[in-house]
C-alpha positions in Angstrom: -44.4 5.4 -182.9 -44.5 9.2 -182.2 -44.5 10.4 -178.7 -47.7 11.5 -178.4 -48.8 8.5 -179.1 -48.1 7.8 -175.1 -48.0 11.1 -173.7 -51.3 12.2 -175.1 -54.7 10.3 -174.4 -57.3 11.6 -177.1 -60.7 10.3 -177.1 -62.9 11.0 -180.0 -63.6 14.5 -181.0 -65.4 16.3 -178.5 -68.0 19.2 -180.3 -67.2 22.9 -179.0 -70.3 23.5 -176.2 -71.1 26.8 -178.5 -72.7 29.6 -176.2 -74.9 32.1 -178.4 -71.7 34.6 -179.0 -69.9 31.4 -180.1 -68.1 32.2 -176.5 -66.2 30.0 -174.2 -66.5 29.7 -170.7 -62.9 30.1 -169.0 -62.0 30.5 -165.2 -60.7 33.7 -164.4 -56.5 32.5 -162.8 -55.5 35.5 -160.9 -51.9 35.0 -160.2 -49.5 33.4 -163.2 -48.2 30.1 -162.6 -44.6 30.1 -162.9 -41.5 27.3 -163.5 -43.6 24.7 -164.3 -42.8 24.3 -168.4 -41.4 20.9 -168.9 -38.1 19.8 -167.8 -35.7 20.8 -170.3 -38.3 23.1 -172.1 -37.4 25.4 -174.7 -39.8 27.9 -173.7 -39.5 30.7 -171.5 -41.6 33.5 -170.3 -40.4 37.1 -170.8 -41.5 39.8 -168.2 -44.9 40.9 -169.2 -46.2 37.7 -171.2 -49.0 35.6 -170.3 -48.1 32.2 -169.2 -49.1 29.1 -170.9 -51.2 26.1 -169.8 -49.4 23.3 -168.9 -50.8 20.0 -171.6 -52.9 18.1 -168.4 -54.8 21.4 -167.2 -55.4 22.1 -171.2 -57.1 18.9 -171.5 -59.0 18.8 -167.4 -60.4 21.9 -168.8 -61.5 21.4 -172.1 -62.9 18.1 -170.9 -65.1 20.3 -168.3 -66.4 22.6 -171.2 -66.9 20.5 -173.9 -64.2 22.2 -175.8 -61.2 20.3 -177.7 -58.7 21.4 -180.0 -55.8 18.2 -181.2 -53.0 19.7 -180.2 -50.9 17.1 -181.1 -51.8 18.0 -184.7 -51.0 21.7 -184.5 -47.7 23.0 -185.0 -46.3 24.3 -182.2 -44.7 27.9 -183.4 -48.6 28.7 -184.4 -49.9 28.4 -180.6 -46.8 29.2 -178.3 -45.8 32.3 -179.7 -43.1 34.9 -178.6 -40.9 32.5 -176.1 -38.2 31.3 -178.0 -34.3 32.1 -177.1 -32.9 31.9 -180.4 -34.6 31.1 -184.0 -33.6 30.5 -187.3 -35.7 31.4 -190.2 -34.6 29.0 -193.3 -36.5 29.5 -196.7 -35.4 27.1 -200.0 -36.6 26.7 -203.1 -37.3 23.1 -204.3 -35.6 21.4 -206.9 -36.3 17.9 -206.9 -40.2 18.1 -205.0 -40.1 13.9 -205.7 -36.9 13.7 -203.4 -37.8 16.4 -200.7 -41.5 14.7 -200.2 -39.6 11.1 -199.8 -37.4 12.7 -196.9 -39.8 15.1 -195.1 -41.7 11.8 -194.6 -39.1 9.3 -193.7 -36.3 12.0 -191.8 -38.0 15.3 -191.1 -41.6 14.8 -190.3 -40.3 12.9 -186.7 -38.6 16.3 -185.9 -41.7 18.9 -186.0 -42.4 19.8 -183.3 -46.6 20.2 -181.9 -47.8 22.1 -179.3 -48.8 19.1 -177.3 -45.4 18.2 -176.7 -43.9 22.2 -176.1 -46.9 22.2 -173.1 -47.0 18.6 -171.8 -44.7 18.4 -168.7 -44.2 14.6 -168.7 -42.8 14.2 -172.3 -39.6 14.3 -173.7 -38.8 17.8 -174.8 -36.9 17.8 -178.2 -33.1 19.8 -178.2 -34.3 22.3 -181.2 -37.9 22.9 -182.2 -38.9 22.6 -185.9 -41.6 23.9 -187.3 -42.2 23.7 -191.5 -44.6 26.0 -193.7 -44.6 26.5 -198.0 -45.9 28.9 -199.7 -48.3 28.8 -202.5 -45.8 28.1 -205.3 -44.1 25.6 -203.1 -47.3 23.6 -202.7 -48.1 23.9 -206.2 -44.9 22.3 -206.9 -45.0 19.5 -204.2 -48.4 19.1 -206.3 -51.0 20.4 -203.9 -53.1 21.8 -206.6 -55.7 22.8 -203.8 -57.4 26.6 -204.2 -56.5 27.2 -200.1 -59.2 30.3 -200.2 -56.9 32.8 -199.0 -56.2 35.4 -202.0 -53.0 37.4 -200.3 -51.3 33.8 -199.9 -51.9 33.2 -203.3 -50.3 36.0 -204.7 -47.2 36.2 -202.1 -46.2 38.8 -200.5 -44.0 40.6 -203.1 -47.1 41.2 -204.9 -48.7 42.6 -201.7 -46.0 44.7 -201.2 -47.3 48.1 -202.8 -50.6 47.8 -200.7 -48.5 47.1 -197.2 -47.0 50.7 -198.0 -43.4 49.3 -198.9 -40.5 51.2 -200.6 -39.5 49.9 -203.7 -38.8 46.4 -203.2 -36.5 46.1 -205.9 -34.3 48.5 -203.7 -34.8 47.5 -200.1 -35.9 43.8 -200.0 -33.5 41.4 -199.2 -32.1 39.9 -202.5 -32.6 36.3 -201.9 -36.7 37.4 -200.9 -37.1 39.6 -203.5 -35.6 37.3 -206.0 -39.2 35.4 -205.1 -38.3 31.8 -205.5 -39.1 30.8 -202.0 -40.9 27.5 -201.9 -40.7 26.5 -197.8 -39.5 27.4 -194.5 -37.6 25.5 -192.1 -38.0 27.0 -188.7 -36.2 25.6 -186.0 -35.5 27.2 -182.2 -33.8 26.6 -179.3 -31.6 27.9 -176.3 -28.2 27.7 -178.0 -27.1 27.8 -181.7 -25.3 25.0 -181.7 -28.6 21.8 -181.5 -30.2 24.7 -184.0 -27.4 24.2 -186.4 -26.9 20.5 -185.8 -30.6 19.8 -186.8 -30.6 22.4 -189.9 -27.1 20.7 -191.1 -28.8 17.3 -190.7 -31.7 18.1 -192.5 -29.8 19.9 -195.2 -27.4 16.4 -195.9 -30.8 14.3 -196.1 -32.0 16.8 -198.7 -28.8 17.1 -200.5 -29.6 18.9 -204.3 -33.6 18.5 -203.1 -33.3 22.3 -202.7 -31.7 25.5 -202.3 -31.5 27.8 -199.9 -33.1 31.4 -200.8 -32.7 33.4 -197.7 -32.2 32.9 -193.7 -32.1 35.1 -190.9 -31.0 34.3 -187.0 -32.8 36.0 -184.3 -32.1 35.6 -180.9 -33.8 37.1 -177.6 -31.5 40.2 -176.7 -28.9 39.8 -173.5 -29.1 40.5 -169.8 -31.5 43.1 -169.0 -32.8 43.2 -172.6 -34.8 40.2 -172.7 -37.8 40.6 -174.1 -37.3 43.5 -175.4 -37.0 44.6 -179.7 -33.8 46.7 -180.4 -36.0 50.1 -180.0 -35.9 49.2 -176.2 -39.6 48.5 -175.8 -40.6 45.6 -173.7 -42.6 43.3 -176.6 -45.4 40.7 -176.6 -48.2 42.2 -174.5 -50.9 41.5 -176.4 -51.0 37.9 -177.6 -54.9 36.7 -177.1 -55.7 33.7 -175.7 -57.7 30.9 -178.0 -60.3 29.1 -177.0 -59.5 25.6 -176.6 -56.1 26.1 -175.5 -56.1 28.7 -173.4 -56.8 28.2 -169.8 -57.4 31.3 -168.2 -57.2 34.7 -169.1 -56.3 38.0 -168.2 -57.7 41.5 -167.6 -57.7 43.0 -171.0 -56.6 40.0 -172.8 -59.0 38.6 -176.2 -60.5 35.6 -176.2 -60.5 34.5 -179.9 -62.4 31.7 -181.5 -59.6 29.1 -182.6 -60.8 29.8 -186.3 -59.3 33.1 -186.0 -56.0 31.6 -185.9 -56.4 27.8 -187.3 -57.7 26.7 -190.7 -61.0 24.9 -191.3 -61.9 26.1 -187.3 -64.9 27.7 -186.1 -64.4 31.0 -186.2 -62.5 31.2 -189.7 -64.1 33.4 -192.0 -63.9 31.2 -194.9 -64.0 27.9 -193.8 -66.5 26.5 -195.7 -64.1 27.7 -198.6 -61.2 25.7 -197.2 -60.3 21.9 -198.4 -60.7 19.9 -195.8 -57.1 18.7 -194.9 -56.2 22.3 -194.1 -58.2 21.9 -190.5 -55.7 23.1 -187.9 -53.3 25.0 -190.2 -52.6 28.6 -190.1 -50.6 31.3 -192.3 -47.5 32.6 -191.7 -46.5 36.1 -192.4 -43.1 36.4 -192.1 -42.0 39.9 -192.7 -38.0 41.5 -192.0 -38.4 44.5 -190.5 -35.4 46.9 -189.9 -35.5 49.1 -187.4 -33.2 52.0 -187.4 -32.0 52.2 -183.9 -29.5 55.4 -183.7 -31.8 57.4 -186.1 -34.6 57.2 -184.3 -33.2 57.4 -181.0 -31.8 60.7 -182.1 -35.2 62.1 -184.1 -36.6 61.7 -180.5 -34.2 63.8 -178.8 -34.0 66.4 -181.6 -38.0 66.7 -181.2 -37.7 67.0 -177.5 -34.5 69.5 -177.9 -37.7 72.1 -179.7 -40.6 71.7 -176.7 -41.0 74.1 -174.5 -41.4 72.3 -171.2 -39.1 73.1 -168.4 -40.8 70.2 -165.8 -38.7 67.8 -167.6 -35.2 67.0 -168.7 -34.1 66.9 -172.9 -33.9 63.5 -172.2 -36.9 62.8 -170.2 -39.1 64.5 -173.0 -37.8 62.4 -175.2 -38.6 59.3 -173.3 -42.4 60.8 -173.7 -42.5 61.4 -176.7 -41.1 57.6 -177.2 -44.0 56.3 -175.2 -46.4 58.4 -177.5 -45.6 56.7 -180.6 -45.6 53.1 -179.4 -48.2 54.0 -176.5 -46.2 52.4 -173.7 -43.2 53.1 -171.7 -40.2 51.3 -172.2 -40.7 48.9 -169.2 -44.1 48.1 -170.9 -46.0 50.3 -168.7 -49.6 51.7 -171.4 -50.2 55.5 -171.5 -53.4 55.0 -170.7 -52.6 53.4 -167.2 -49.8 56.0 -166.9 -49.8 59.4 -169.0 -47.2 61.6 -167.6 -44.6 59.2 -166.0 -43.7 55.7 -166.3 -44.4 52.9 -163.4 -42.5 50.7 -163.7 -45.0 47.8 -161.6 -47.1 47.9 -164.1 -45.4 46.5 -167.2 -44.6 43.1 -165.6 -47.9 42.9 -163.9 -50.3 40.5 -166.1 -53.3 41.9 -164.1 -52.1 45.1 -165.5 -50.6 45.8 -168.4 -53.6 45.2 -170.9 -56.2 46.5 -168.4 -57.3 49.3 -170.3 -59.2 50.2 -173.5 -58.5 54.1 -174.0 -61.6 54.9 -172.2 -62.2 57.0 -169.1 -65.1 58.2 -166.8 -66.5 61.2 -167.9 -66.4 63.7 -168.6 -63.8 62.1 -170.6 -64.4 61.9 -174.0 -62.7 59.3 -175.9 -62.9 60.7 -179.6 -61.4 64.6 -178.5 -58.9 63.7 -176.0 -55.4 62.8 -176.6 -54.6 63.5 -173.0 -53.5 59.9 -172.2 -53.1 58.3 -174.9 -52.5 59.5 -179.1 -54.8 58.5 -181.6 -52.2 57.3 -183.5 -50.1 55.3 -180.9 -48.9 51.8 -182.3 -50.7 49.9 -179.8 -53.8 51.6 -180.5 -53.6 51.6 -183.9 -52.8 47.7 -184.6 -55.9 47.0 -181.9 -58.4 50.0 -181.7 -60.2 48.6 -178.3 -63.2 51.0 -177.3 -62.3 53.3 -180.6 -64.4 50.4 -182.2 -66.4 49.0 -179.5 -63.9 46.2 -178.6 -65.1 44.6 -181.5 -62.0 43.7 -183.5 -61.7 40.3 -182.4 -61.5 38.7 -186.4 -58.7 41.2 -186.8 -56.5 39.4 -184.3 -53.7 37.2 -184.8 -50.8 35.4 -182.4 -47.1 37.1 -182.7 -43.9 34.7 -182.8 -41.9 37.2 -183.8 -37.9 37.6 -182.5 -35.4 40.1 -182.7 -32.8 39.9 -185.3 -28.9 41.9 -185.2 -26.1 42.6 -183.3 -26.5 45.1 -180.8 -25.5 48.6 -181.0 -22.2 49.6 -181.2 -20.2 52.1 -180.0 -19.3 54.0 -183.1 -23.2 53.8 -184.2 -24.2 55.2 -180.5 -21.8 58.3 -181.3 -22.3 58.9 -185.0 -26.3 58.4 -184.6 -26.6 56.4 -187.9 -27.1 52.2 -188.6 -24.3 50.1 -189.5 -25.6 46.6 -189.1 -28.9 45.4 -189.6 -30.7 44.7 -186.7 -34.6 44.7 -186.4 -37.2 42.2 -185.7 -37.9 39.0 -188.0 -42.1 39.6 -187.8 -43.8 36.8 -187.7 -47.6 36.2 -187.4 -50.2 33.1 -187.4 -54.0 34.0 -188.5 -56.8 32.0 -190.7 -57.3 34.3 -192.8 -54.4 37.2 -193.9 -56.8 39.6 -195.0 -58.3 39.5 -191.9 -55.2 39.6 -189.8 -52.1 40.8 -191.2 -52.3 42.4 -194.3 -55.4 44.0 -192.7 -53.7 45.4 -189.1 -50.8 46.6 -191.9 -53.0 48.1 -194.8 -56.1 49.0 -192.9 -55.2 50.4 -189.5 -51.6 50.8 -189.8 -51.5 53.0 -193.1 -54.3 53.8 -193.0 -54.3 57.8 -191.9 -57.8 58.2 -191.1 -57.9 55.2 -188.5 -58.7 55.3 -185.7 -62.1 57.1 -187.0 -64.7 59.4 -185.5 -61.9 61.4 -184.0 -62.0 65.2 -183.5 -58.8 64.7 -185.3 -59.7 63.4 -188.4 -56.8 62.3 -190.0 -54.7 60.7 -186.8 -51.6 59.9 -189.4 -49.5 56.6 -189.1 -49.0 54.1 -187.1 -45.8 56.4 -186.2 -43.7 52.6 -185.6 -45.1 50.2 -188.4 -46.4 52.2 -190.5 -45.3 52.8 -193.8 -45.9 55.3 -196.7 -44.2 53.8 -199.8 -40.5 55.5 -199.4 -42.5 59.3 -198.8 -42.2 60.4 -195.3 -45.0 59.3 -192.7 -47.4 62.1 -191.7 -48.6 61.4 -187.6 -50.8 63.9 -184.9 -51.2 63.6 -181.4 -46.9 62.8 -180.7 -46.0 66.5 -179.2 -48.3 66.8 -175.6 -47.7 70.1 -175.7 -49.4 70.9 -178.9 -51.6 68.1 -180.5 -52.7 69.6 -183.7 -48.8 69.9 -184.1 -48.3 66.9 -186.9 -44.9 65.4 -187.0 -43.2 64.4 -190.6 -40.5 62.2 -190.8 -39.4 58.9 -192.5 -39.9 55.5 -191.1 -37.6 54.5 -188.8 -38.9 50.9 -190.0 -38.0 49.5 -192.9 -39.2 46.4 -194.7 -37.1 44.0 -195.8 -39.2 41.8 -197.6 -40.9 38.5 -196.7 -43.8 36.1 -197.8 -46.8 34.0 -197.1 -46.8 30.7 -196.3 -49.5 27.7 -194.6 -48.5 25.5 -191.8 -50.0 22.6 -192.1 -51.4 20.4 -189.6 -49.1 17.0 -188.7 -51.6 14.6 -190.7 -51.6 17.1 -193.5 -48.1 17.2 -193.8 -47.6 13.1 -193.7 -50.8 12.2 -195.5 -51.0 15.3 -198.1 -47.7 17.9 -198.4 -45.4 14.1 -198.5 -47.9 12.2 -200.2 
């Protein structure tokens, strides 16, 4: 018997109580709940990050509203998000499917891990979290012939790679992921290495010659005062929505998405009538390893702010602006928009805060000429326009369980200003639909130079932190505050490593279709 068998009482399927905007209603919870994860929880909230429902105010909720999503049958990565300590990302290619189907369903399938069980504080929490996901040649040969209606997982993402801007794979992917034999992904988390590797070496004796590994990568949150933050030194994971159906509250500034943005066969999907009908409550995976070039671009920034002429601040503190212009938020977290000239520190932190703006401002501000608080081409405002589109980007959305990958810097990389180990951030998204979510907010907003549009800048450039240009240098306005039309040139300081596409499945898919 599974756990959730006992932990979990589900009644029959309750229909969403659809408003006329297909809306939810959700109480507004004004302070964050806090240390109240189940006992022995793997979770954890970093500073800045909305807090998650407990399981029992989930279901008193949704029981109020009519609303209802099986969380025991959604994997728990999908929903949860950025809050794991340490990760491992292993991907295999399958050489005996007859074998590996017999043992997911016998050995591995107990070990996934749902979202029920991350959220519900009165169940057993497992030592390591595992998650699983294929991609479309690895259902294909499991022998899920199924047309999943999703064209960019289809074709993978080496074949995507040109239209997400990436240099020449050949020459900067990863061997073992542009080798492109990838059939499935284990993914398993938890606070120490050593259940992480226990569970992965378990699984890999059951499997035995059932496949072979292709490529893996260990991230791990960053030490002491670096928690939360990716390797650049920004403070990550601000602007995860909240679902309907799961969520319990929300906060200023945070979307509310239809679960079909996110899950498979959901209302809210944009091609669910498209989808077969055991792919309800599955999601794709982008995974995507990016590396970020630390020393480099800590010393483009400083060799920028060396040239302006502005004698109110330090070298250094010039450079820390022109930082916040390109990812539009301070270090600690703090958004331009909230706080143009100098960081605050409170604000970061502070969930009432730190999305409660939409680049808009009481006139006579004019949000298409001025660039006064925040740049056109900022990465946050790139990869979710707000008020530049009417704060109607909602299908564009998707939920972030990304995790930094690398050492830390070292001492000789500090003083000669160039990379010697990889280090970056192992990207990983969930969406319905990837050419609504990711290969859109990569393709569409963040390479595309003309976004966000209607400016009196016409061309804004970049996304000056994701965005990439195919190997040629990336092009961005709006950086230098003391001379917007000045644009700045320069290569990206982040590079792509490769990846693929994969579909989590839903627990009864997995048993009754993917082990069939």
């Amino acid at each position: 018997m599974r756990w959730w068998t006992t932990c979990v009482a589900l009644t029959s399927l309750i229909p969403y109580a659809l408003l006329p905007s297909y809306g939810f209603n959700l109480p507004q919870q004004l302070e964050a709940r806090q240390n109240d994860y189940p006992s022995g929880s793997l979770l954890h909230d970093y500073p800045g990050q909305h807090t998650l429902p407990t399981l029992e105010l989930i279901q008193k909720l949704n029981a109020t509203n009519g609303t209802f999503l099986p969380l025991e049958e959604i994997q728990g990565d999908i929903m949860i998000g950025m809050r794991k300590p340490k990760e491992i990302f292993f991907f295999y290619s399958l050489q005996n499917p007859r074998k590996f189907k017999s043992v997911l369903a016998k050995l591995i399938y107990p070990h996934i891990t749902t979202t029920a069980q991350m959220v519900c504080t009165t169940c057993a929490q497992p030592s390591a979290m595992l998650n699983v996901a294929w991609t479309s040649q690895g259902l294909r040969k499991l022998g899920v012939l199924d047309n999943l209606g999703d064209p960019y997982f289809a074709m993978g993402q080496l074949s995507d790679a040109a239209a997400l801007g990436d240099t020449d794979p050949s020459t900067t992917w990863a061997p073992g992921l542009y080798a492109n034999k990838t059939d499935g992904a284990f993914l398993i988390a938890a606070k120490d290495w050593e259940p992480i590797d226990t569970l992965l070496n378990q699984m890999k004796a059951w499997l035995g010659d059932a496949i072979v590994e292709t490529h893996s990568n260990r991230g791990a949150v960053r030490p002491g005062d670096a928690a939360g933050k990716e390797h650049f030194g920004w403070l990550d994971g601000f602007i995860q929505p909240a679902v309907a159906g799961f969520a319990t509250s929300t906060y200023p500034g945070q979307q509310l998405l239809l679960p079909g943005t996110l899950l498979t066969k959901e209302i809210g999907d944009p091609r669910r009538a498209a989808r077969p009908a055991w792919t309800k409550w599955g999601s794709f995976m982008a995974y995507r390893q990016l590396q970020e070039l630390v020393p480099e671009f800590d010393d483009y920034l400083m060799q920028e702010a060396a040239l302006i002429q502005d004698s109110s601040r330090s070298v250094r503190e010039r450079a820390d602006l022109l930082g916040a212009r390109m990812f539009g938020r301070w270090k600690s977290g703090t958004p331009l928009d909230l706080a143009p000239e100098k960081d605050d520190p409170s604000i970061g932190p502070n969930l009432m805060l730190n999305n409660n703006f939409d680049f808009n401002h009481p006139a006579p501000f004019n949000i298409n000429t001025n660039q006064s608080y925040c740049p056109f081409s900022a990465h946050i405002r790139k990869i979710r326009p707000r008020a530049d589109q009417g704060n109607q980007n909602l299908k564009n959305q998707m939920i972030r369980a990304s995790i930094p990958y690398g050492e830390e810097l070292s001492d000789d990389e500090i003083n000669n200003k160039k990379t010697g180990t990889e280090r970056g951030v192992a990207f990983v998204t969930y969406q319905s639909d990837l050419g609504s979510g990711f290969h859109f907010q990569q393709a569409e907003w963040a390479n595309n130079v003309n976004i966000p549009t209607g400016k009196s800048d016409p061309t804004p450039g970049f996304d000056p932190i994701v965005g990439q240009n195919s190997g040629k240098p990336l092009v961005v306005s709006g950086i230098d505050y003391t001379d917007l039309n000045h644009d700045l040139t320069f290569m990206s300081f982040v590079v792509s490593k490769g990846g693929d596409y994969f579909f989590s499945p839903s627990m009864s898919a997995i048993l009754h279709k993917i082990a069939a």
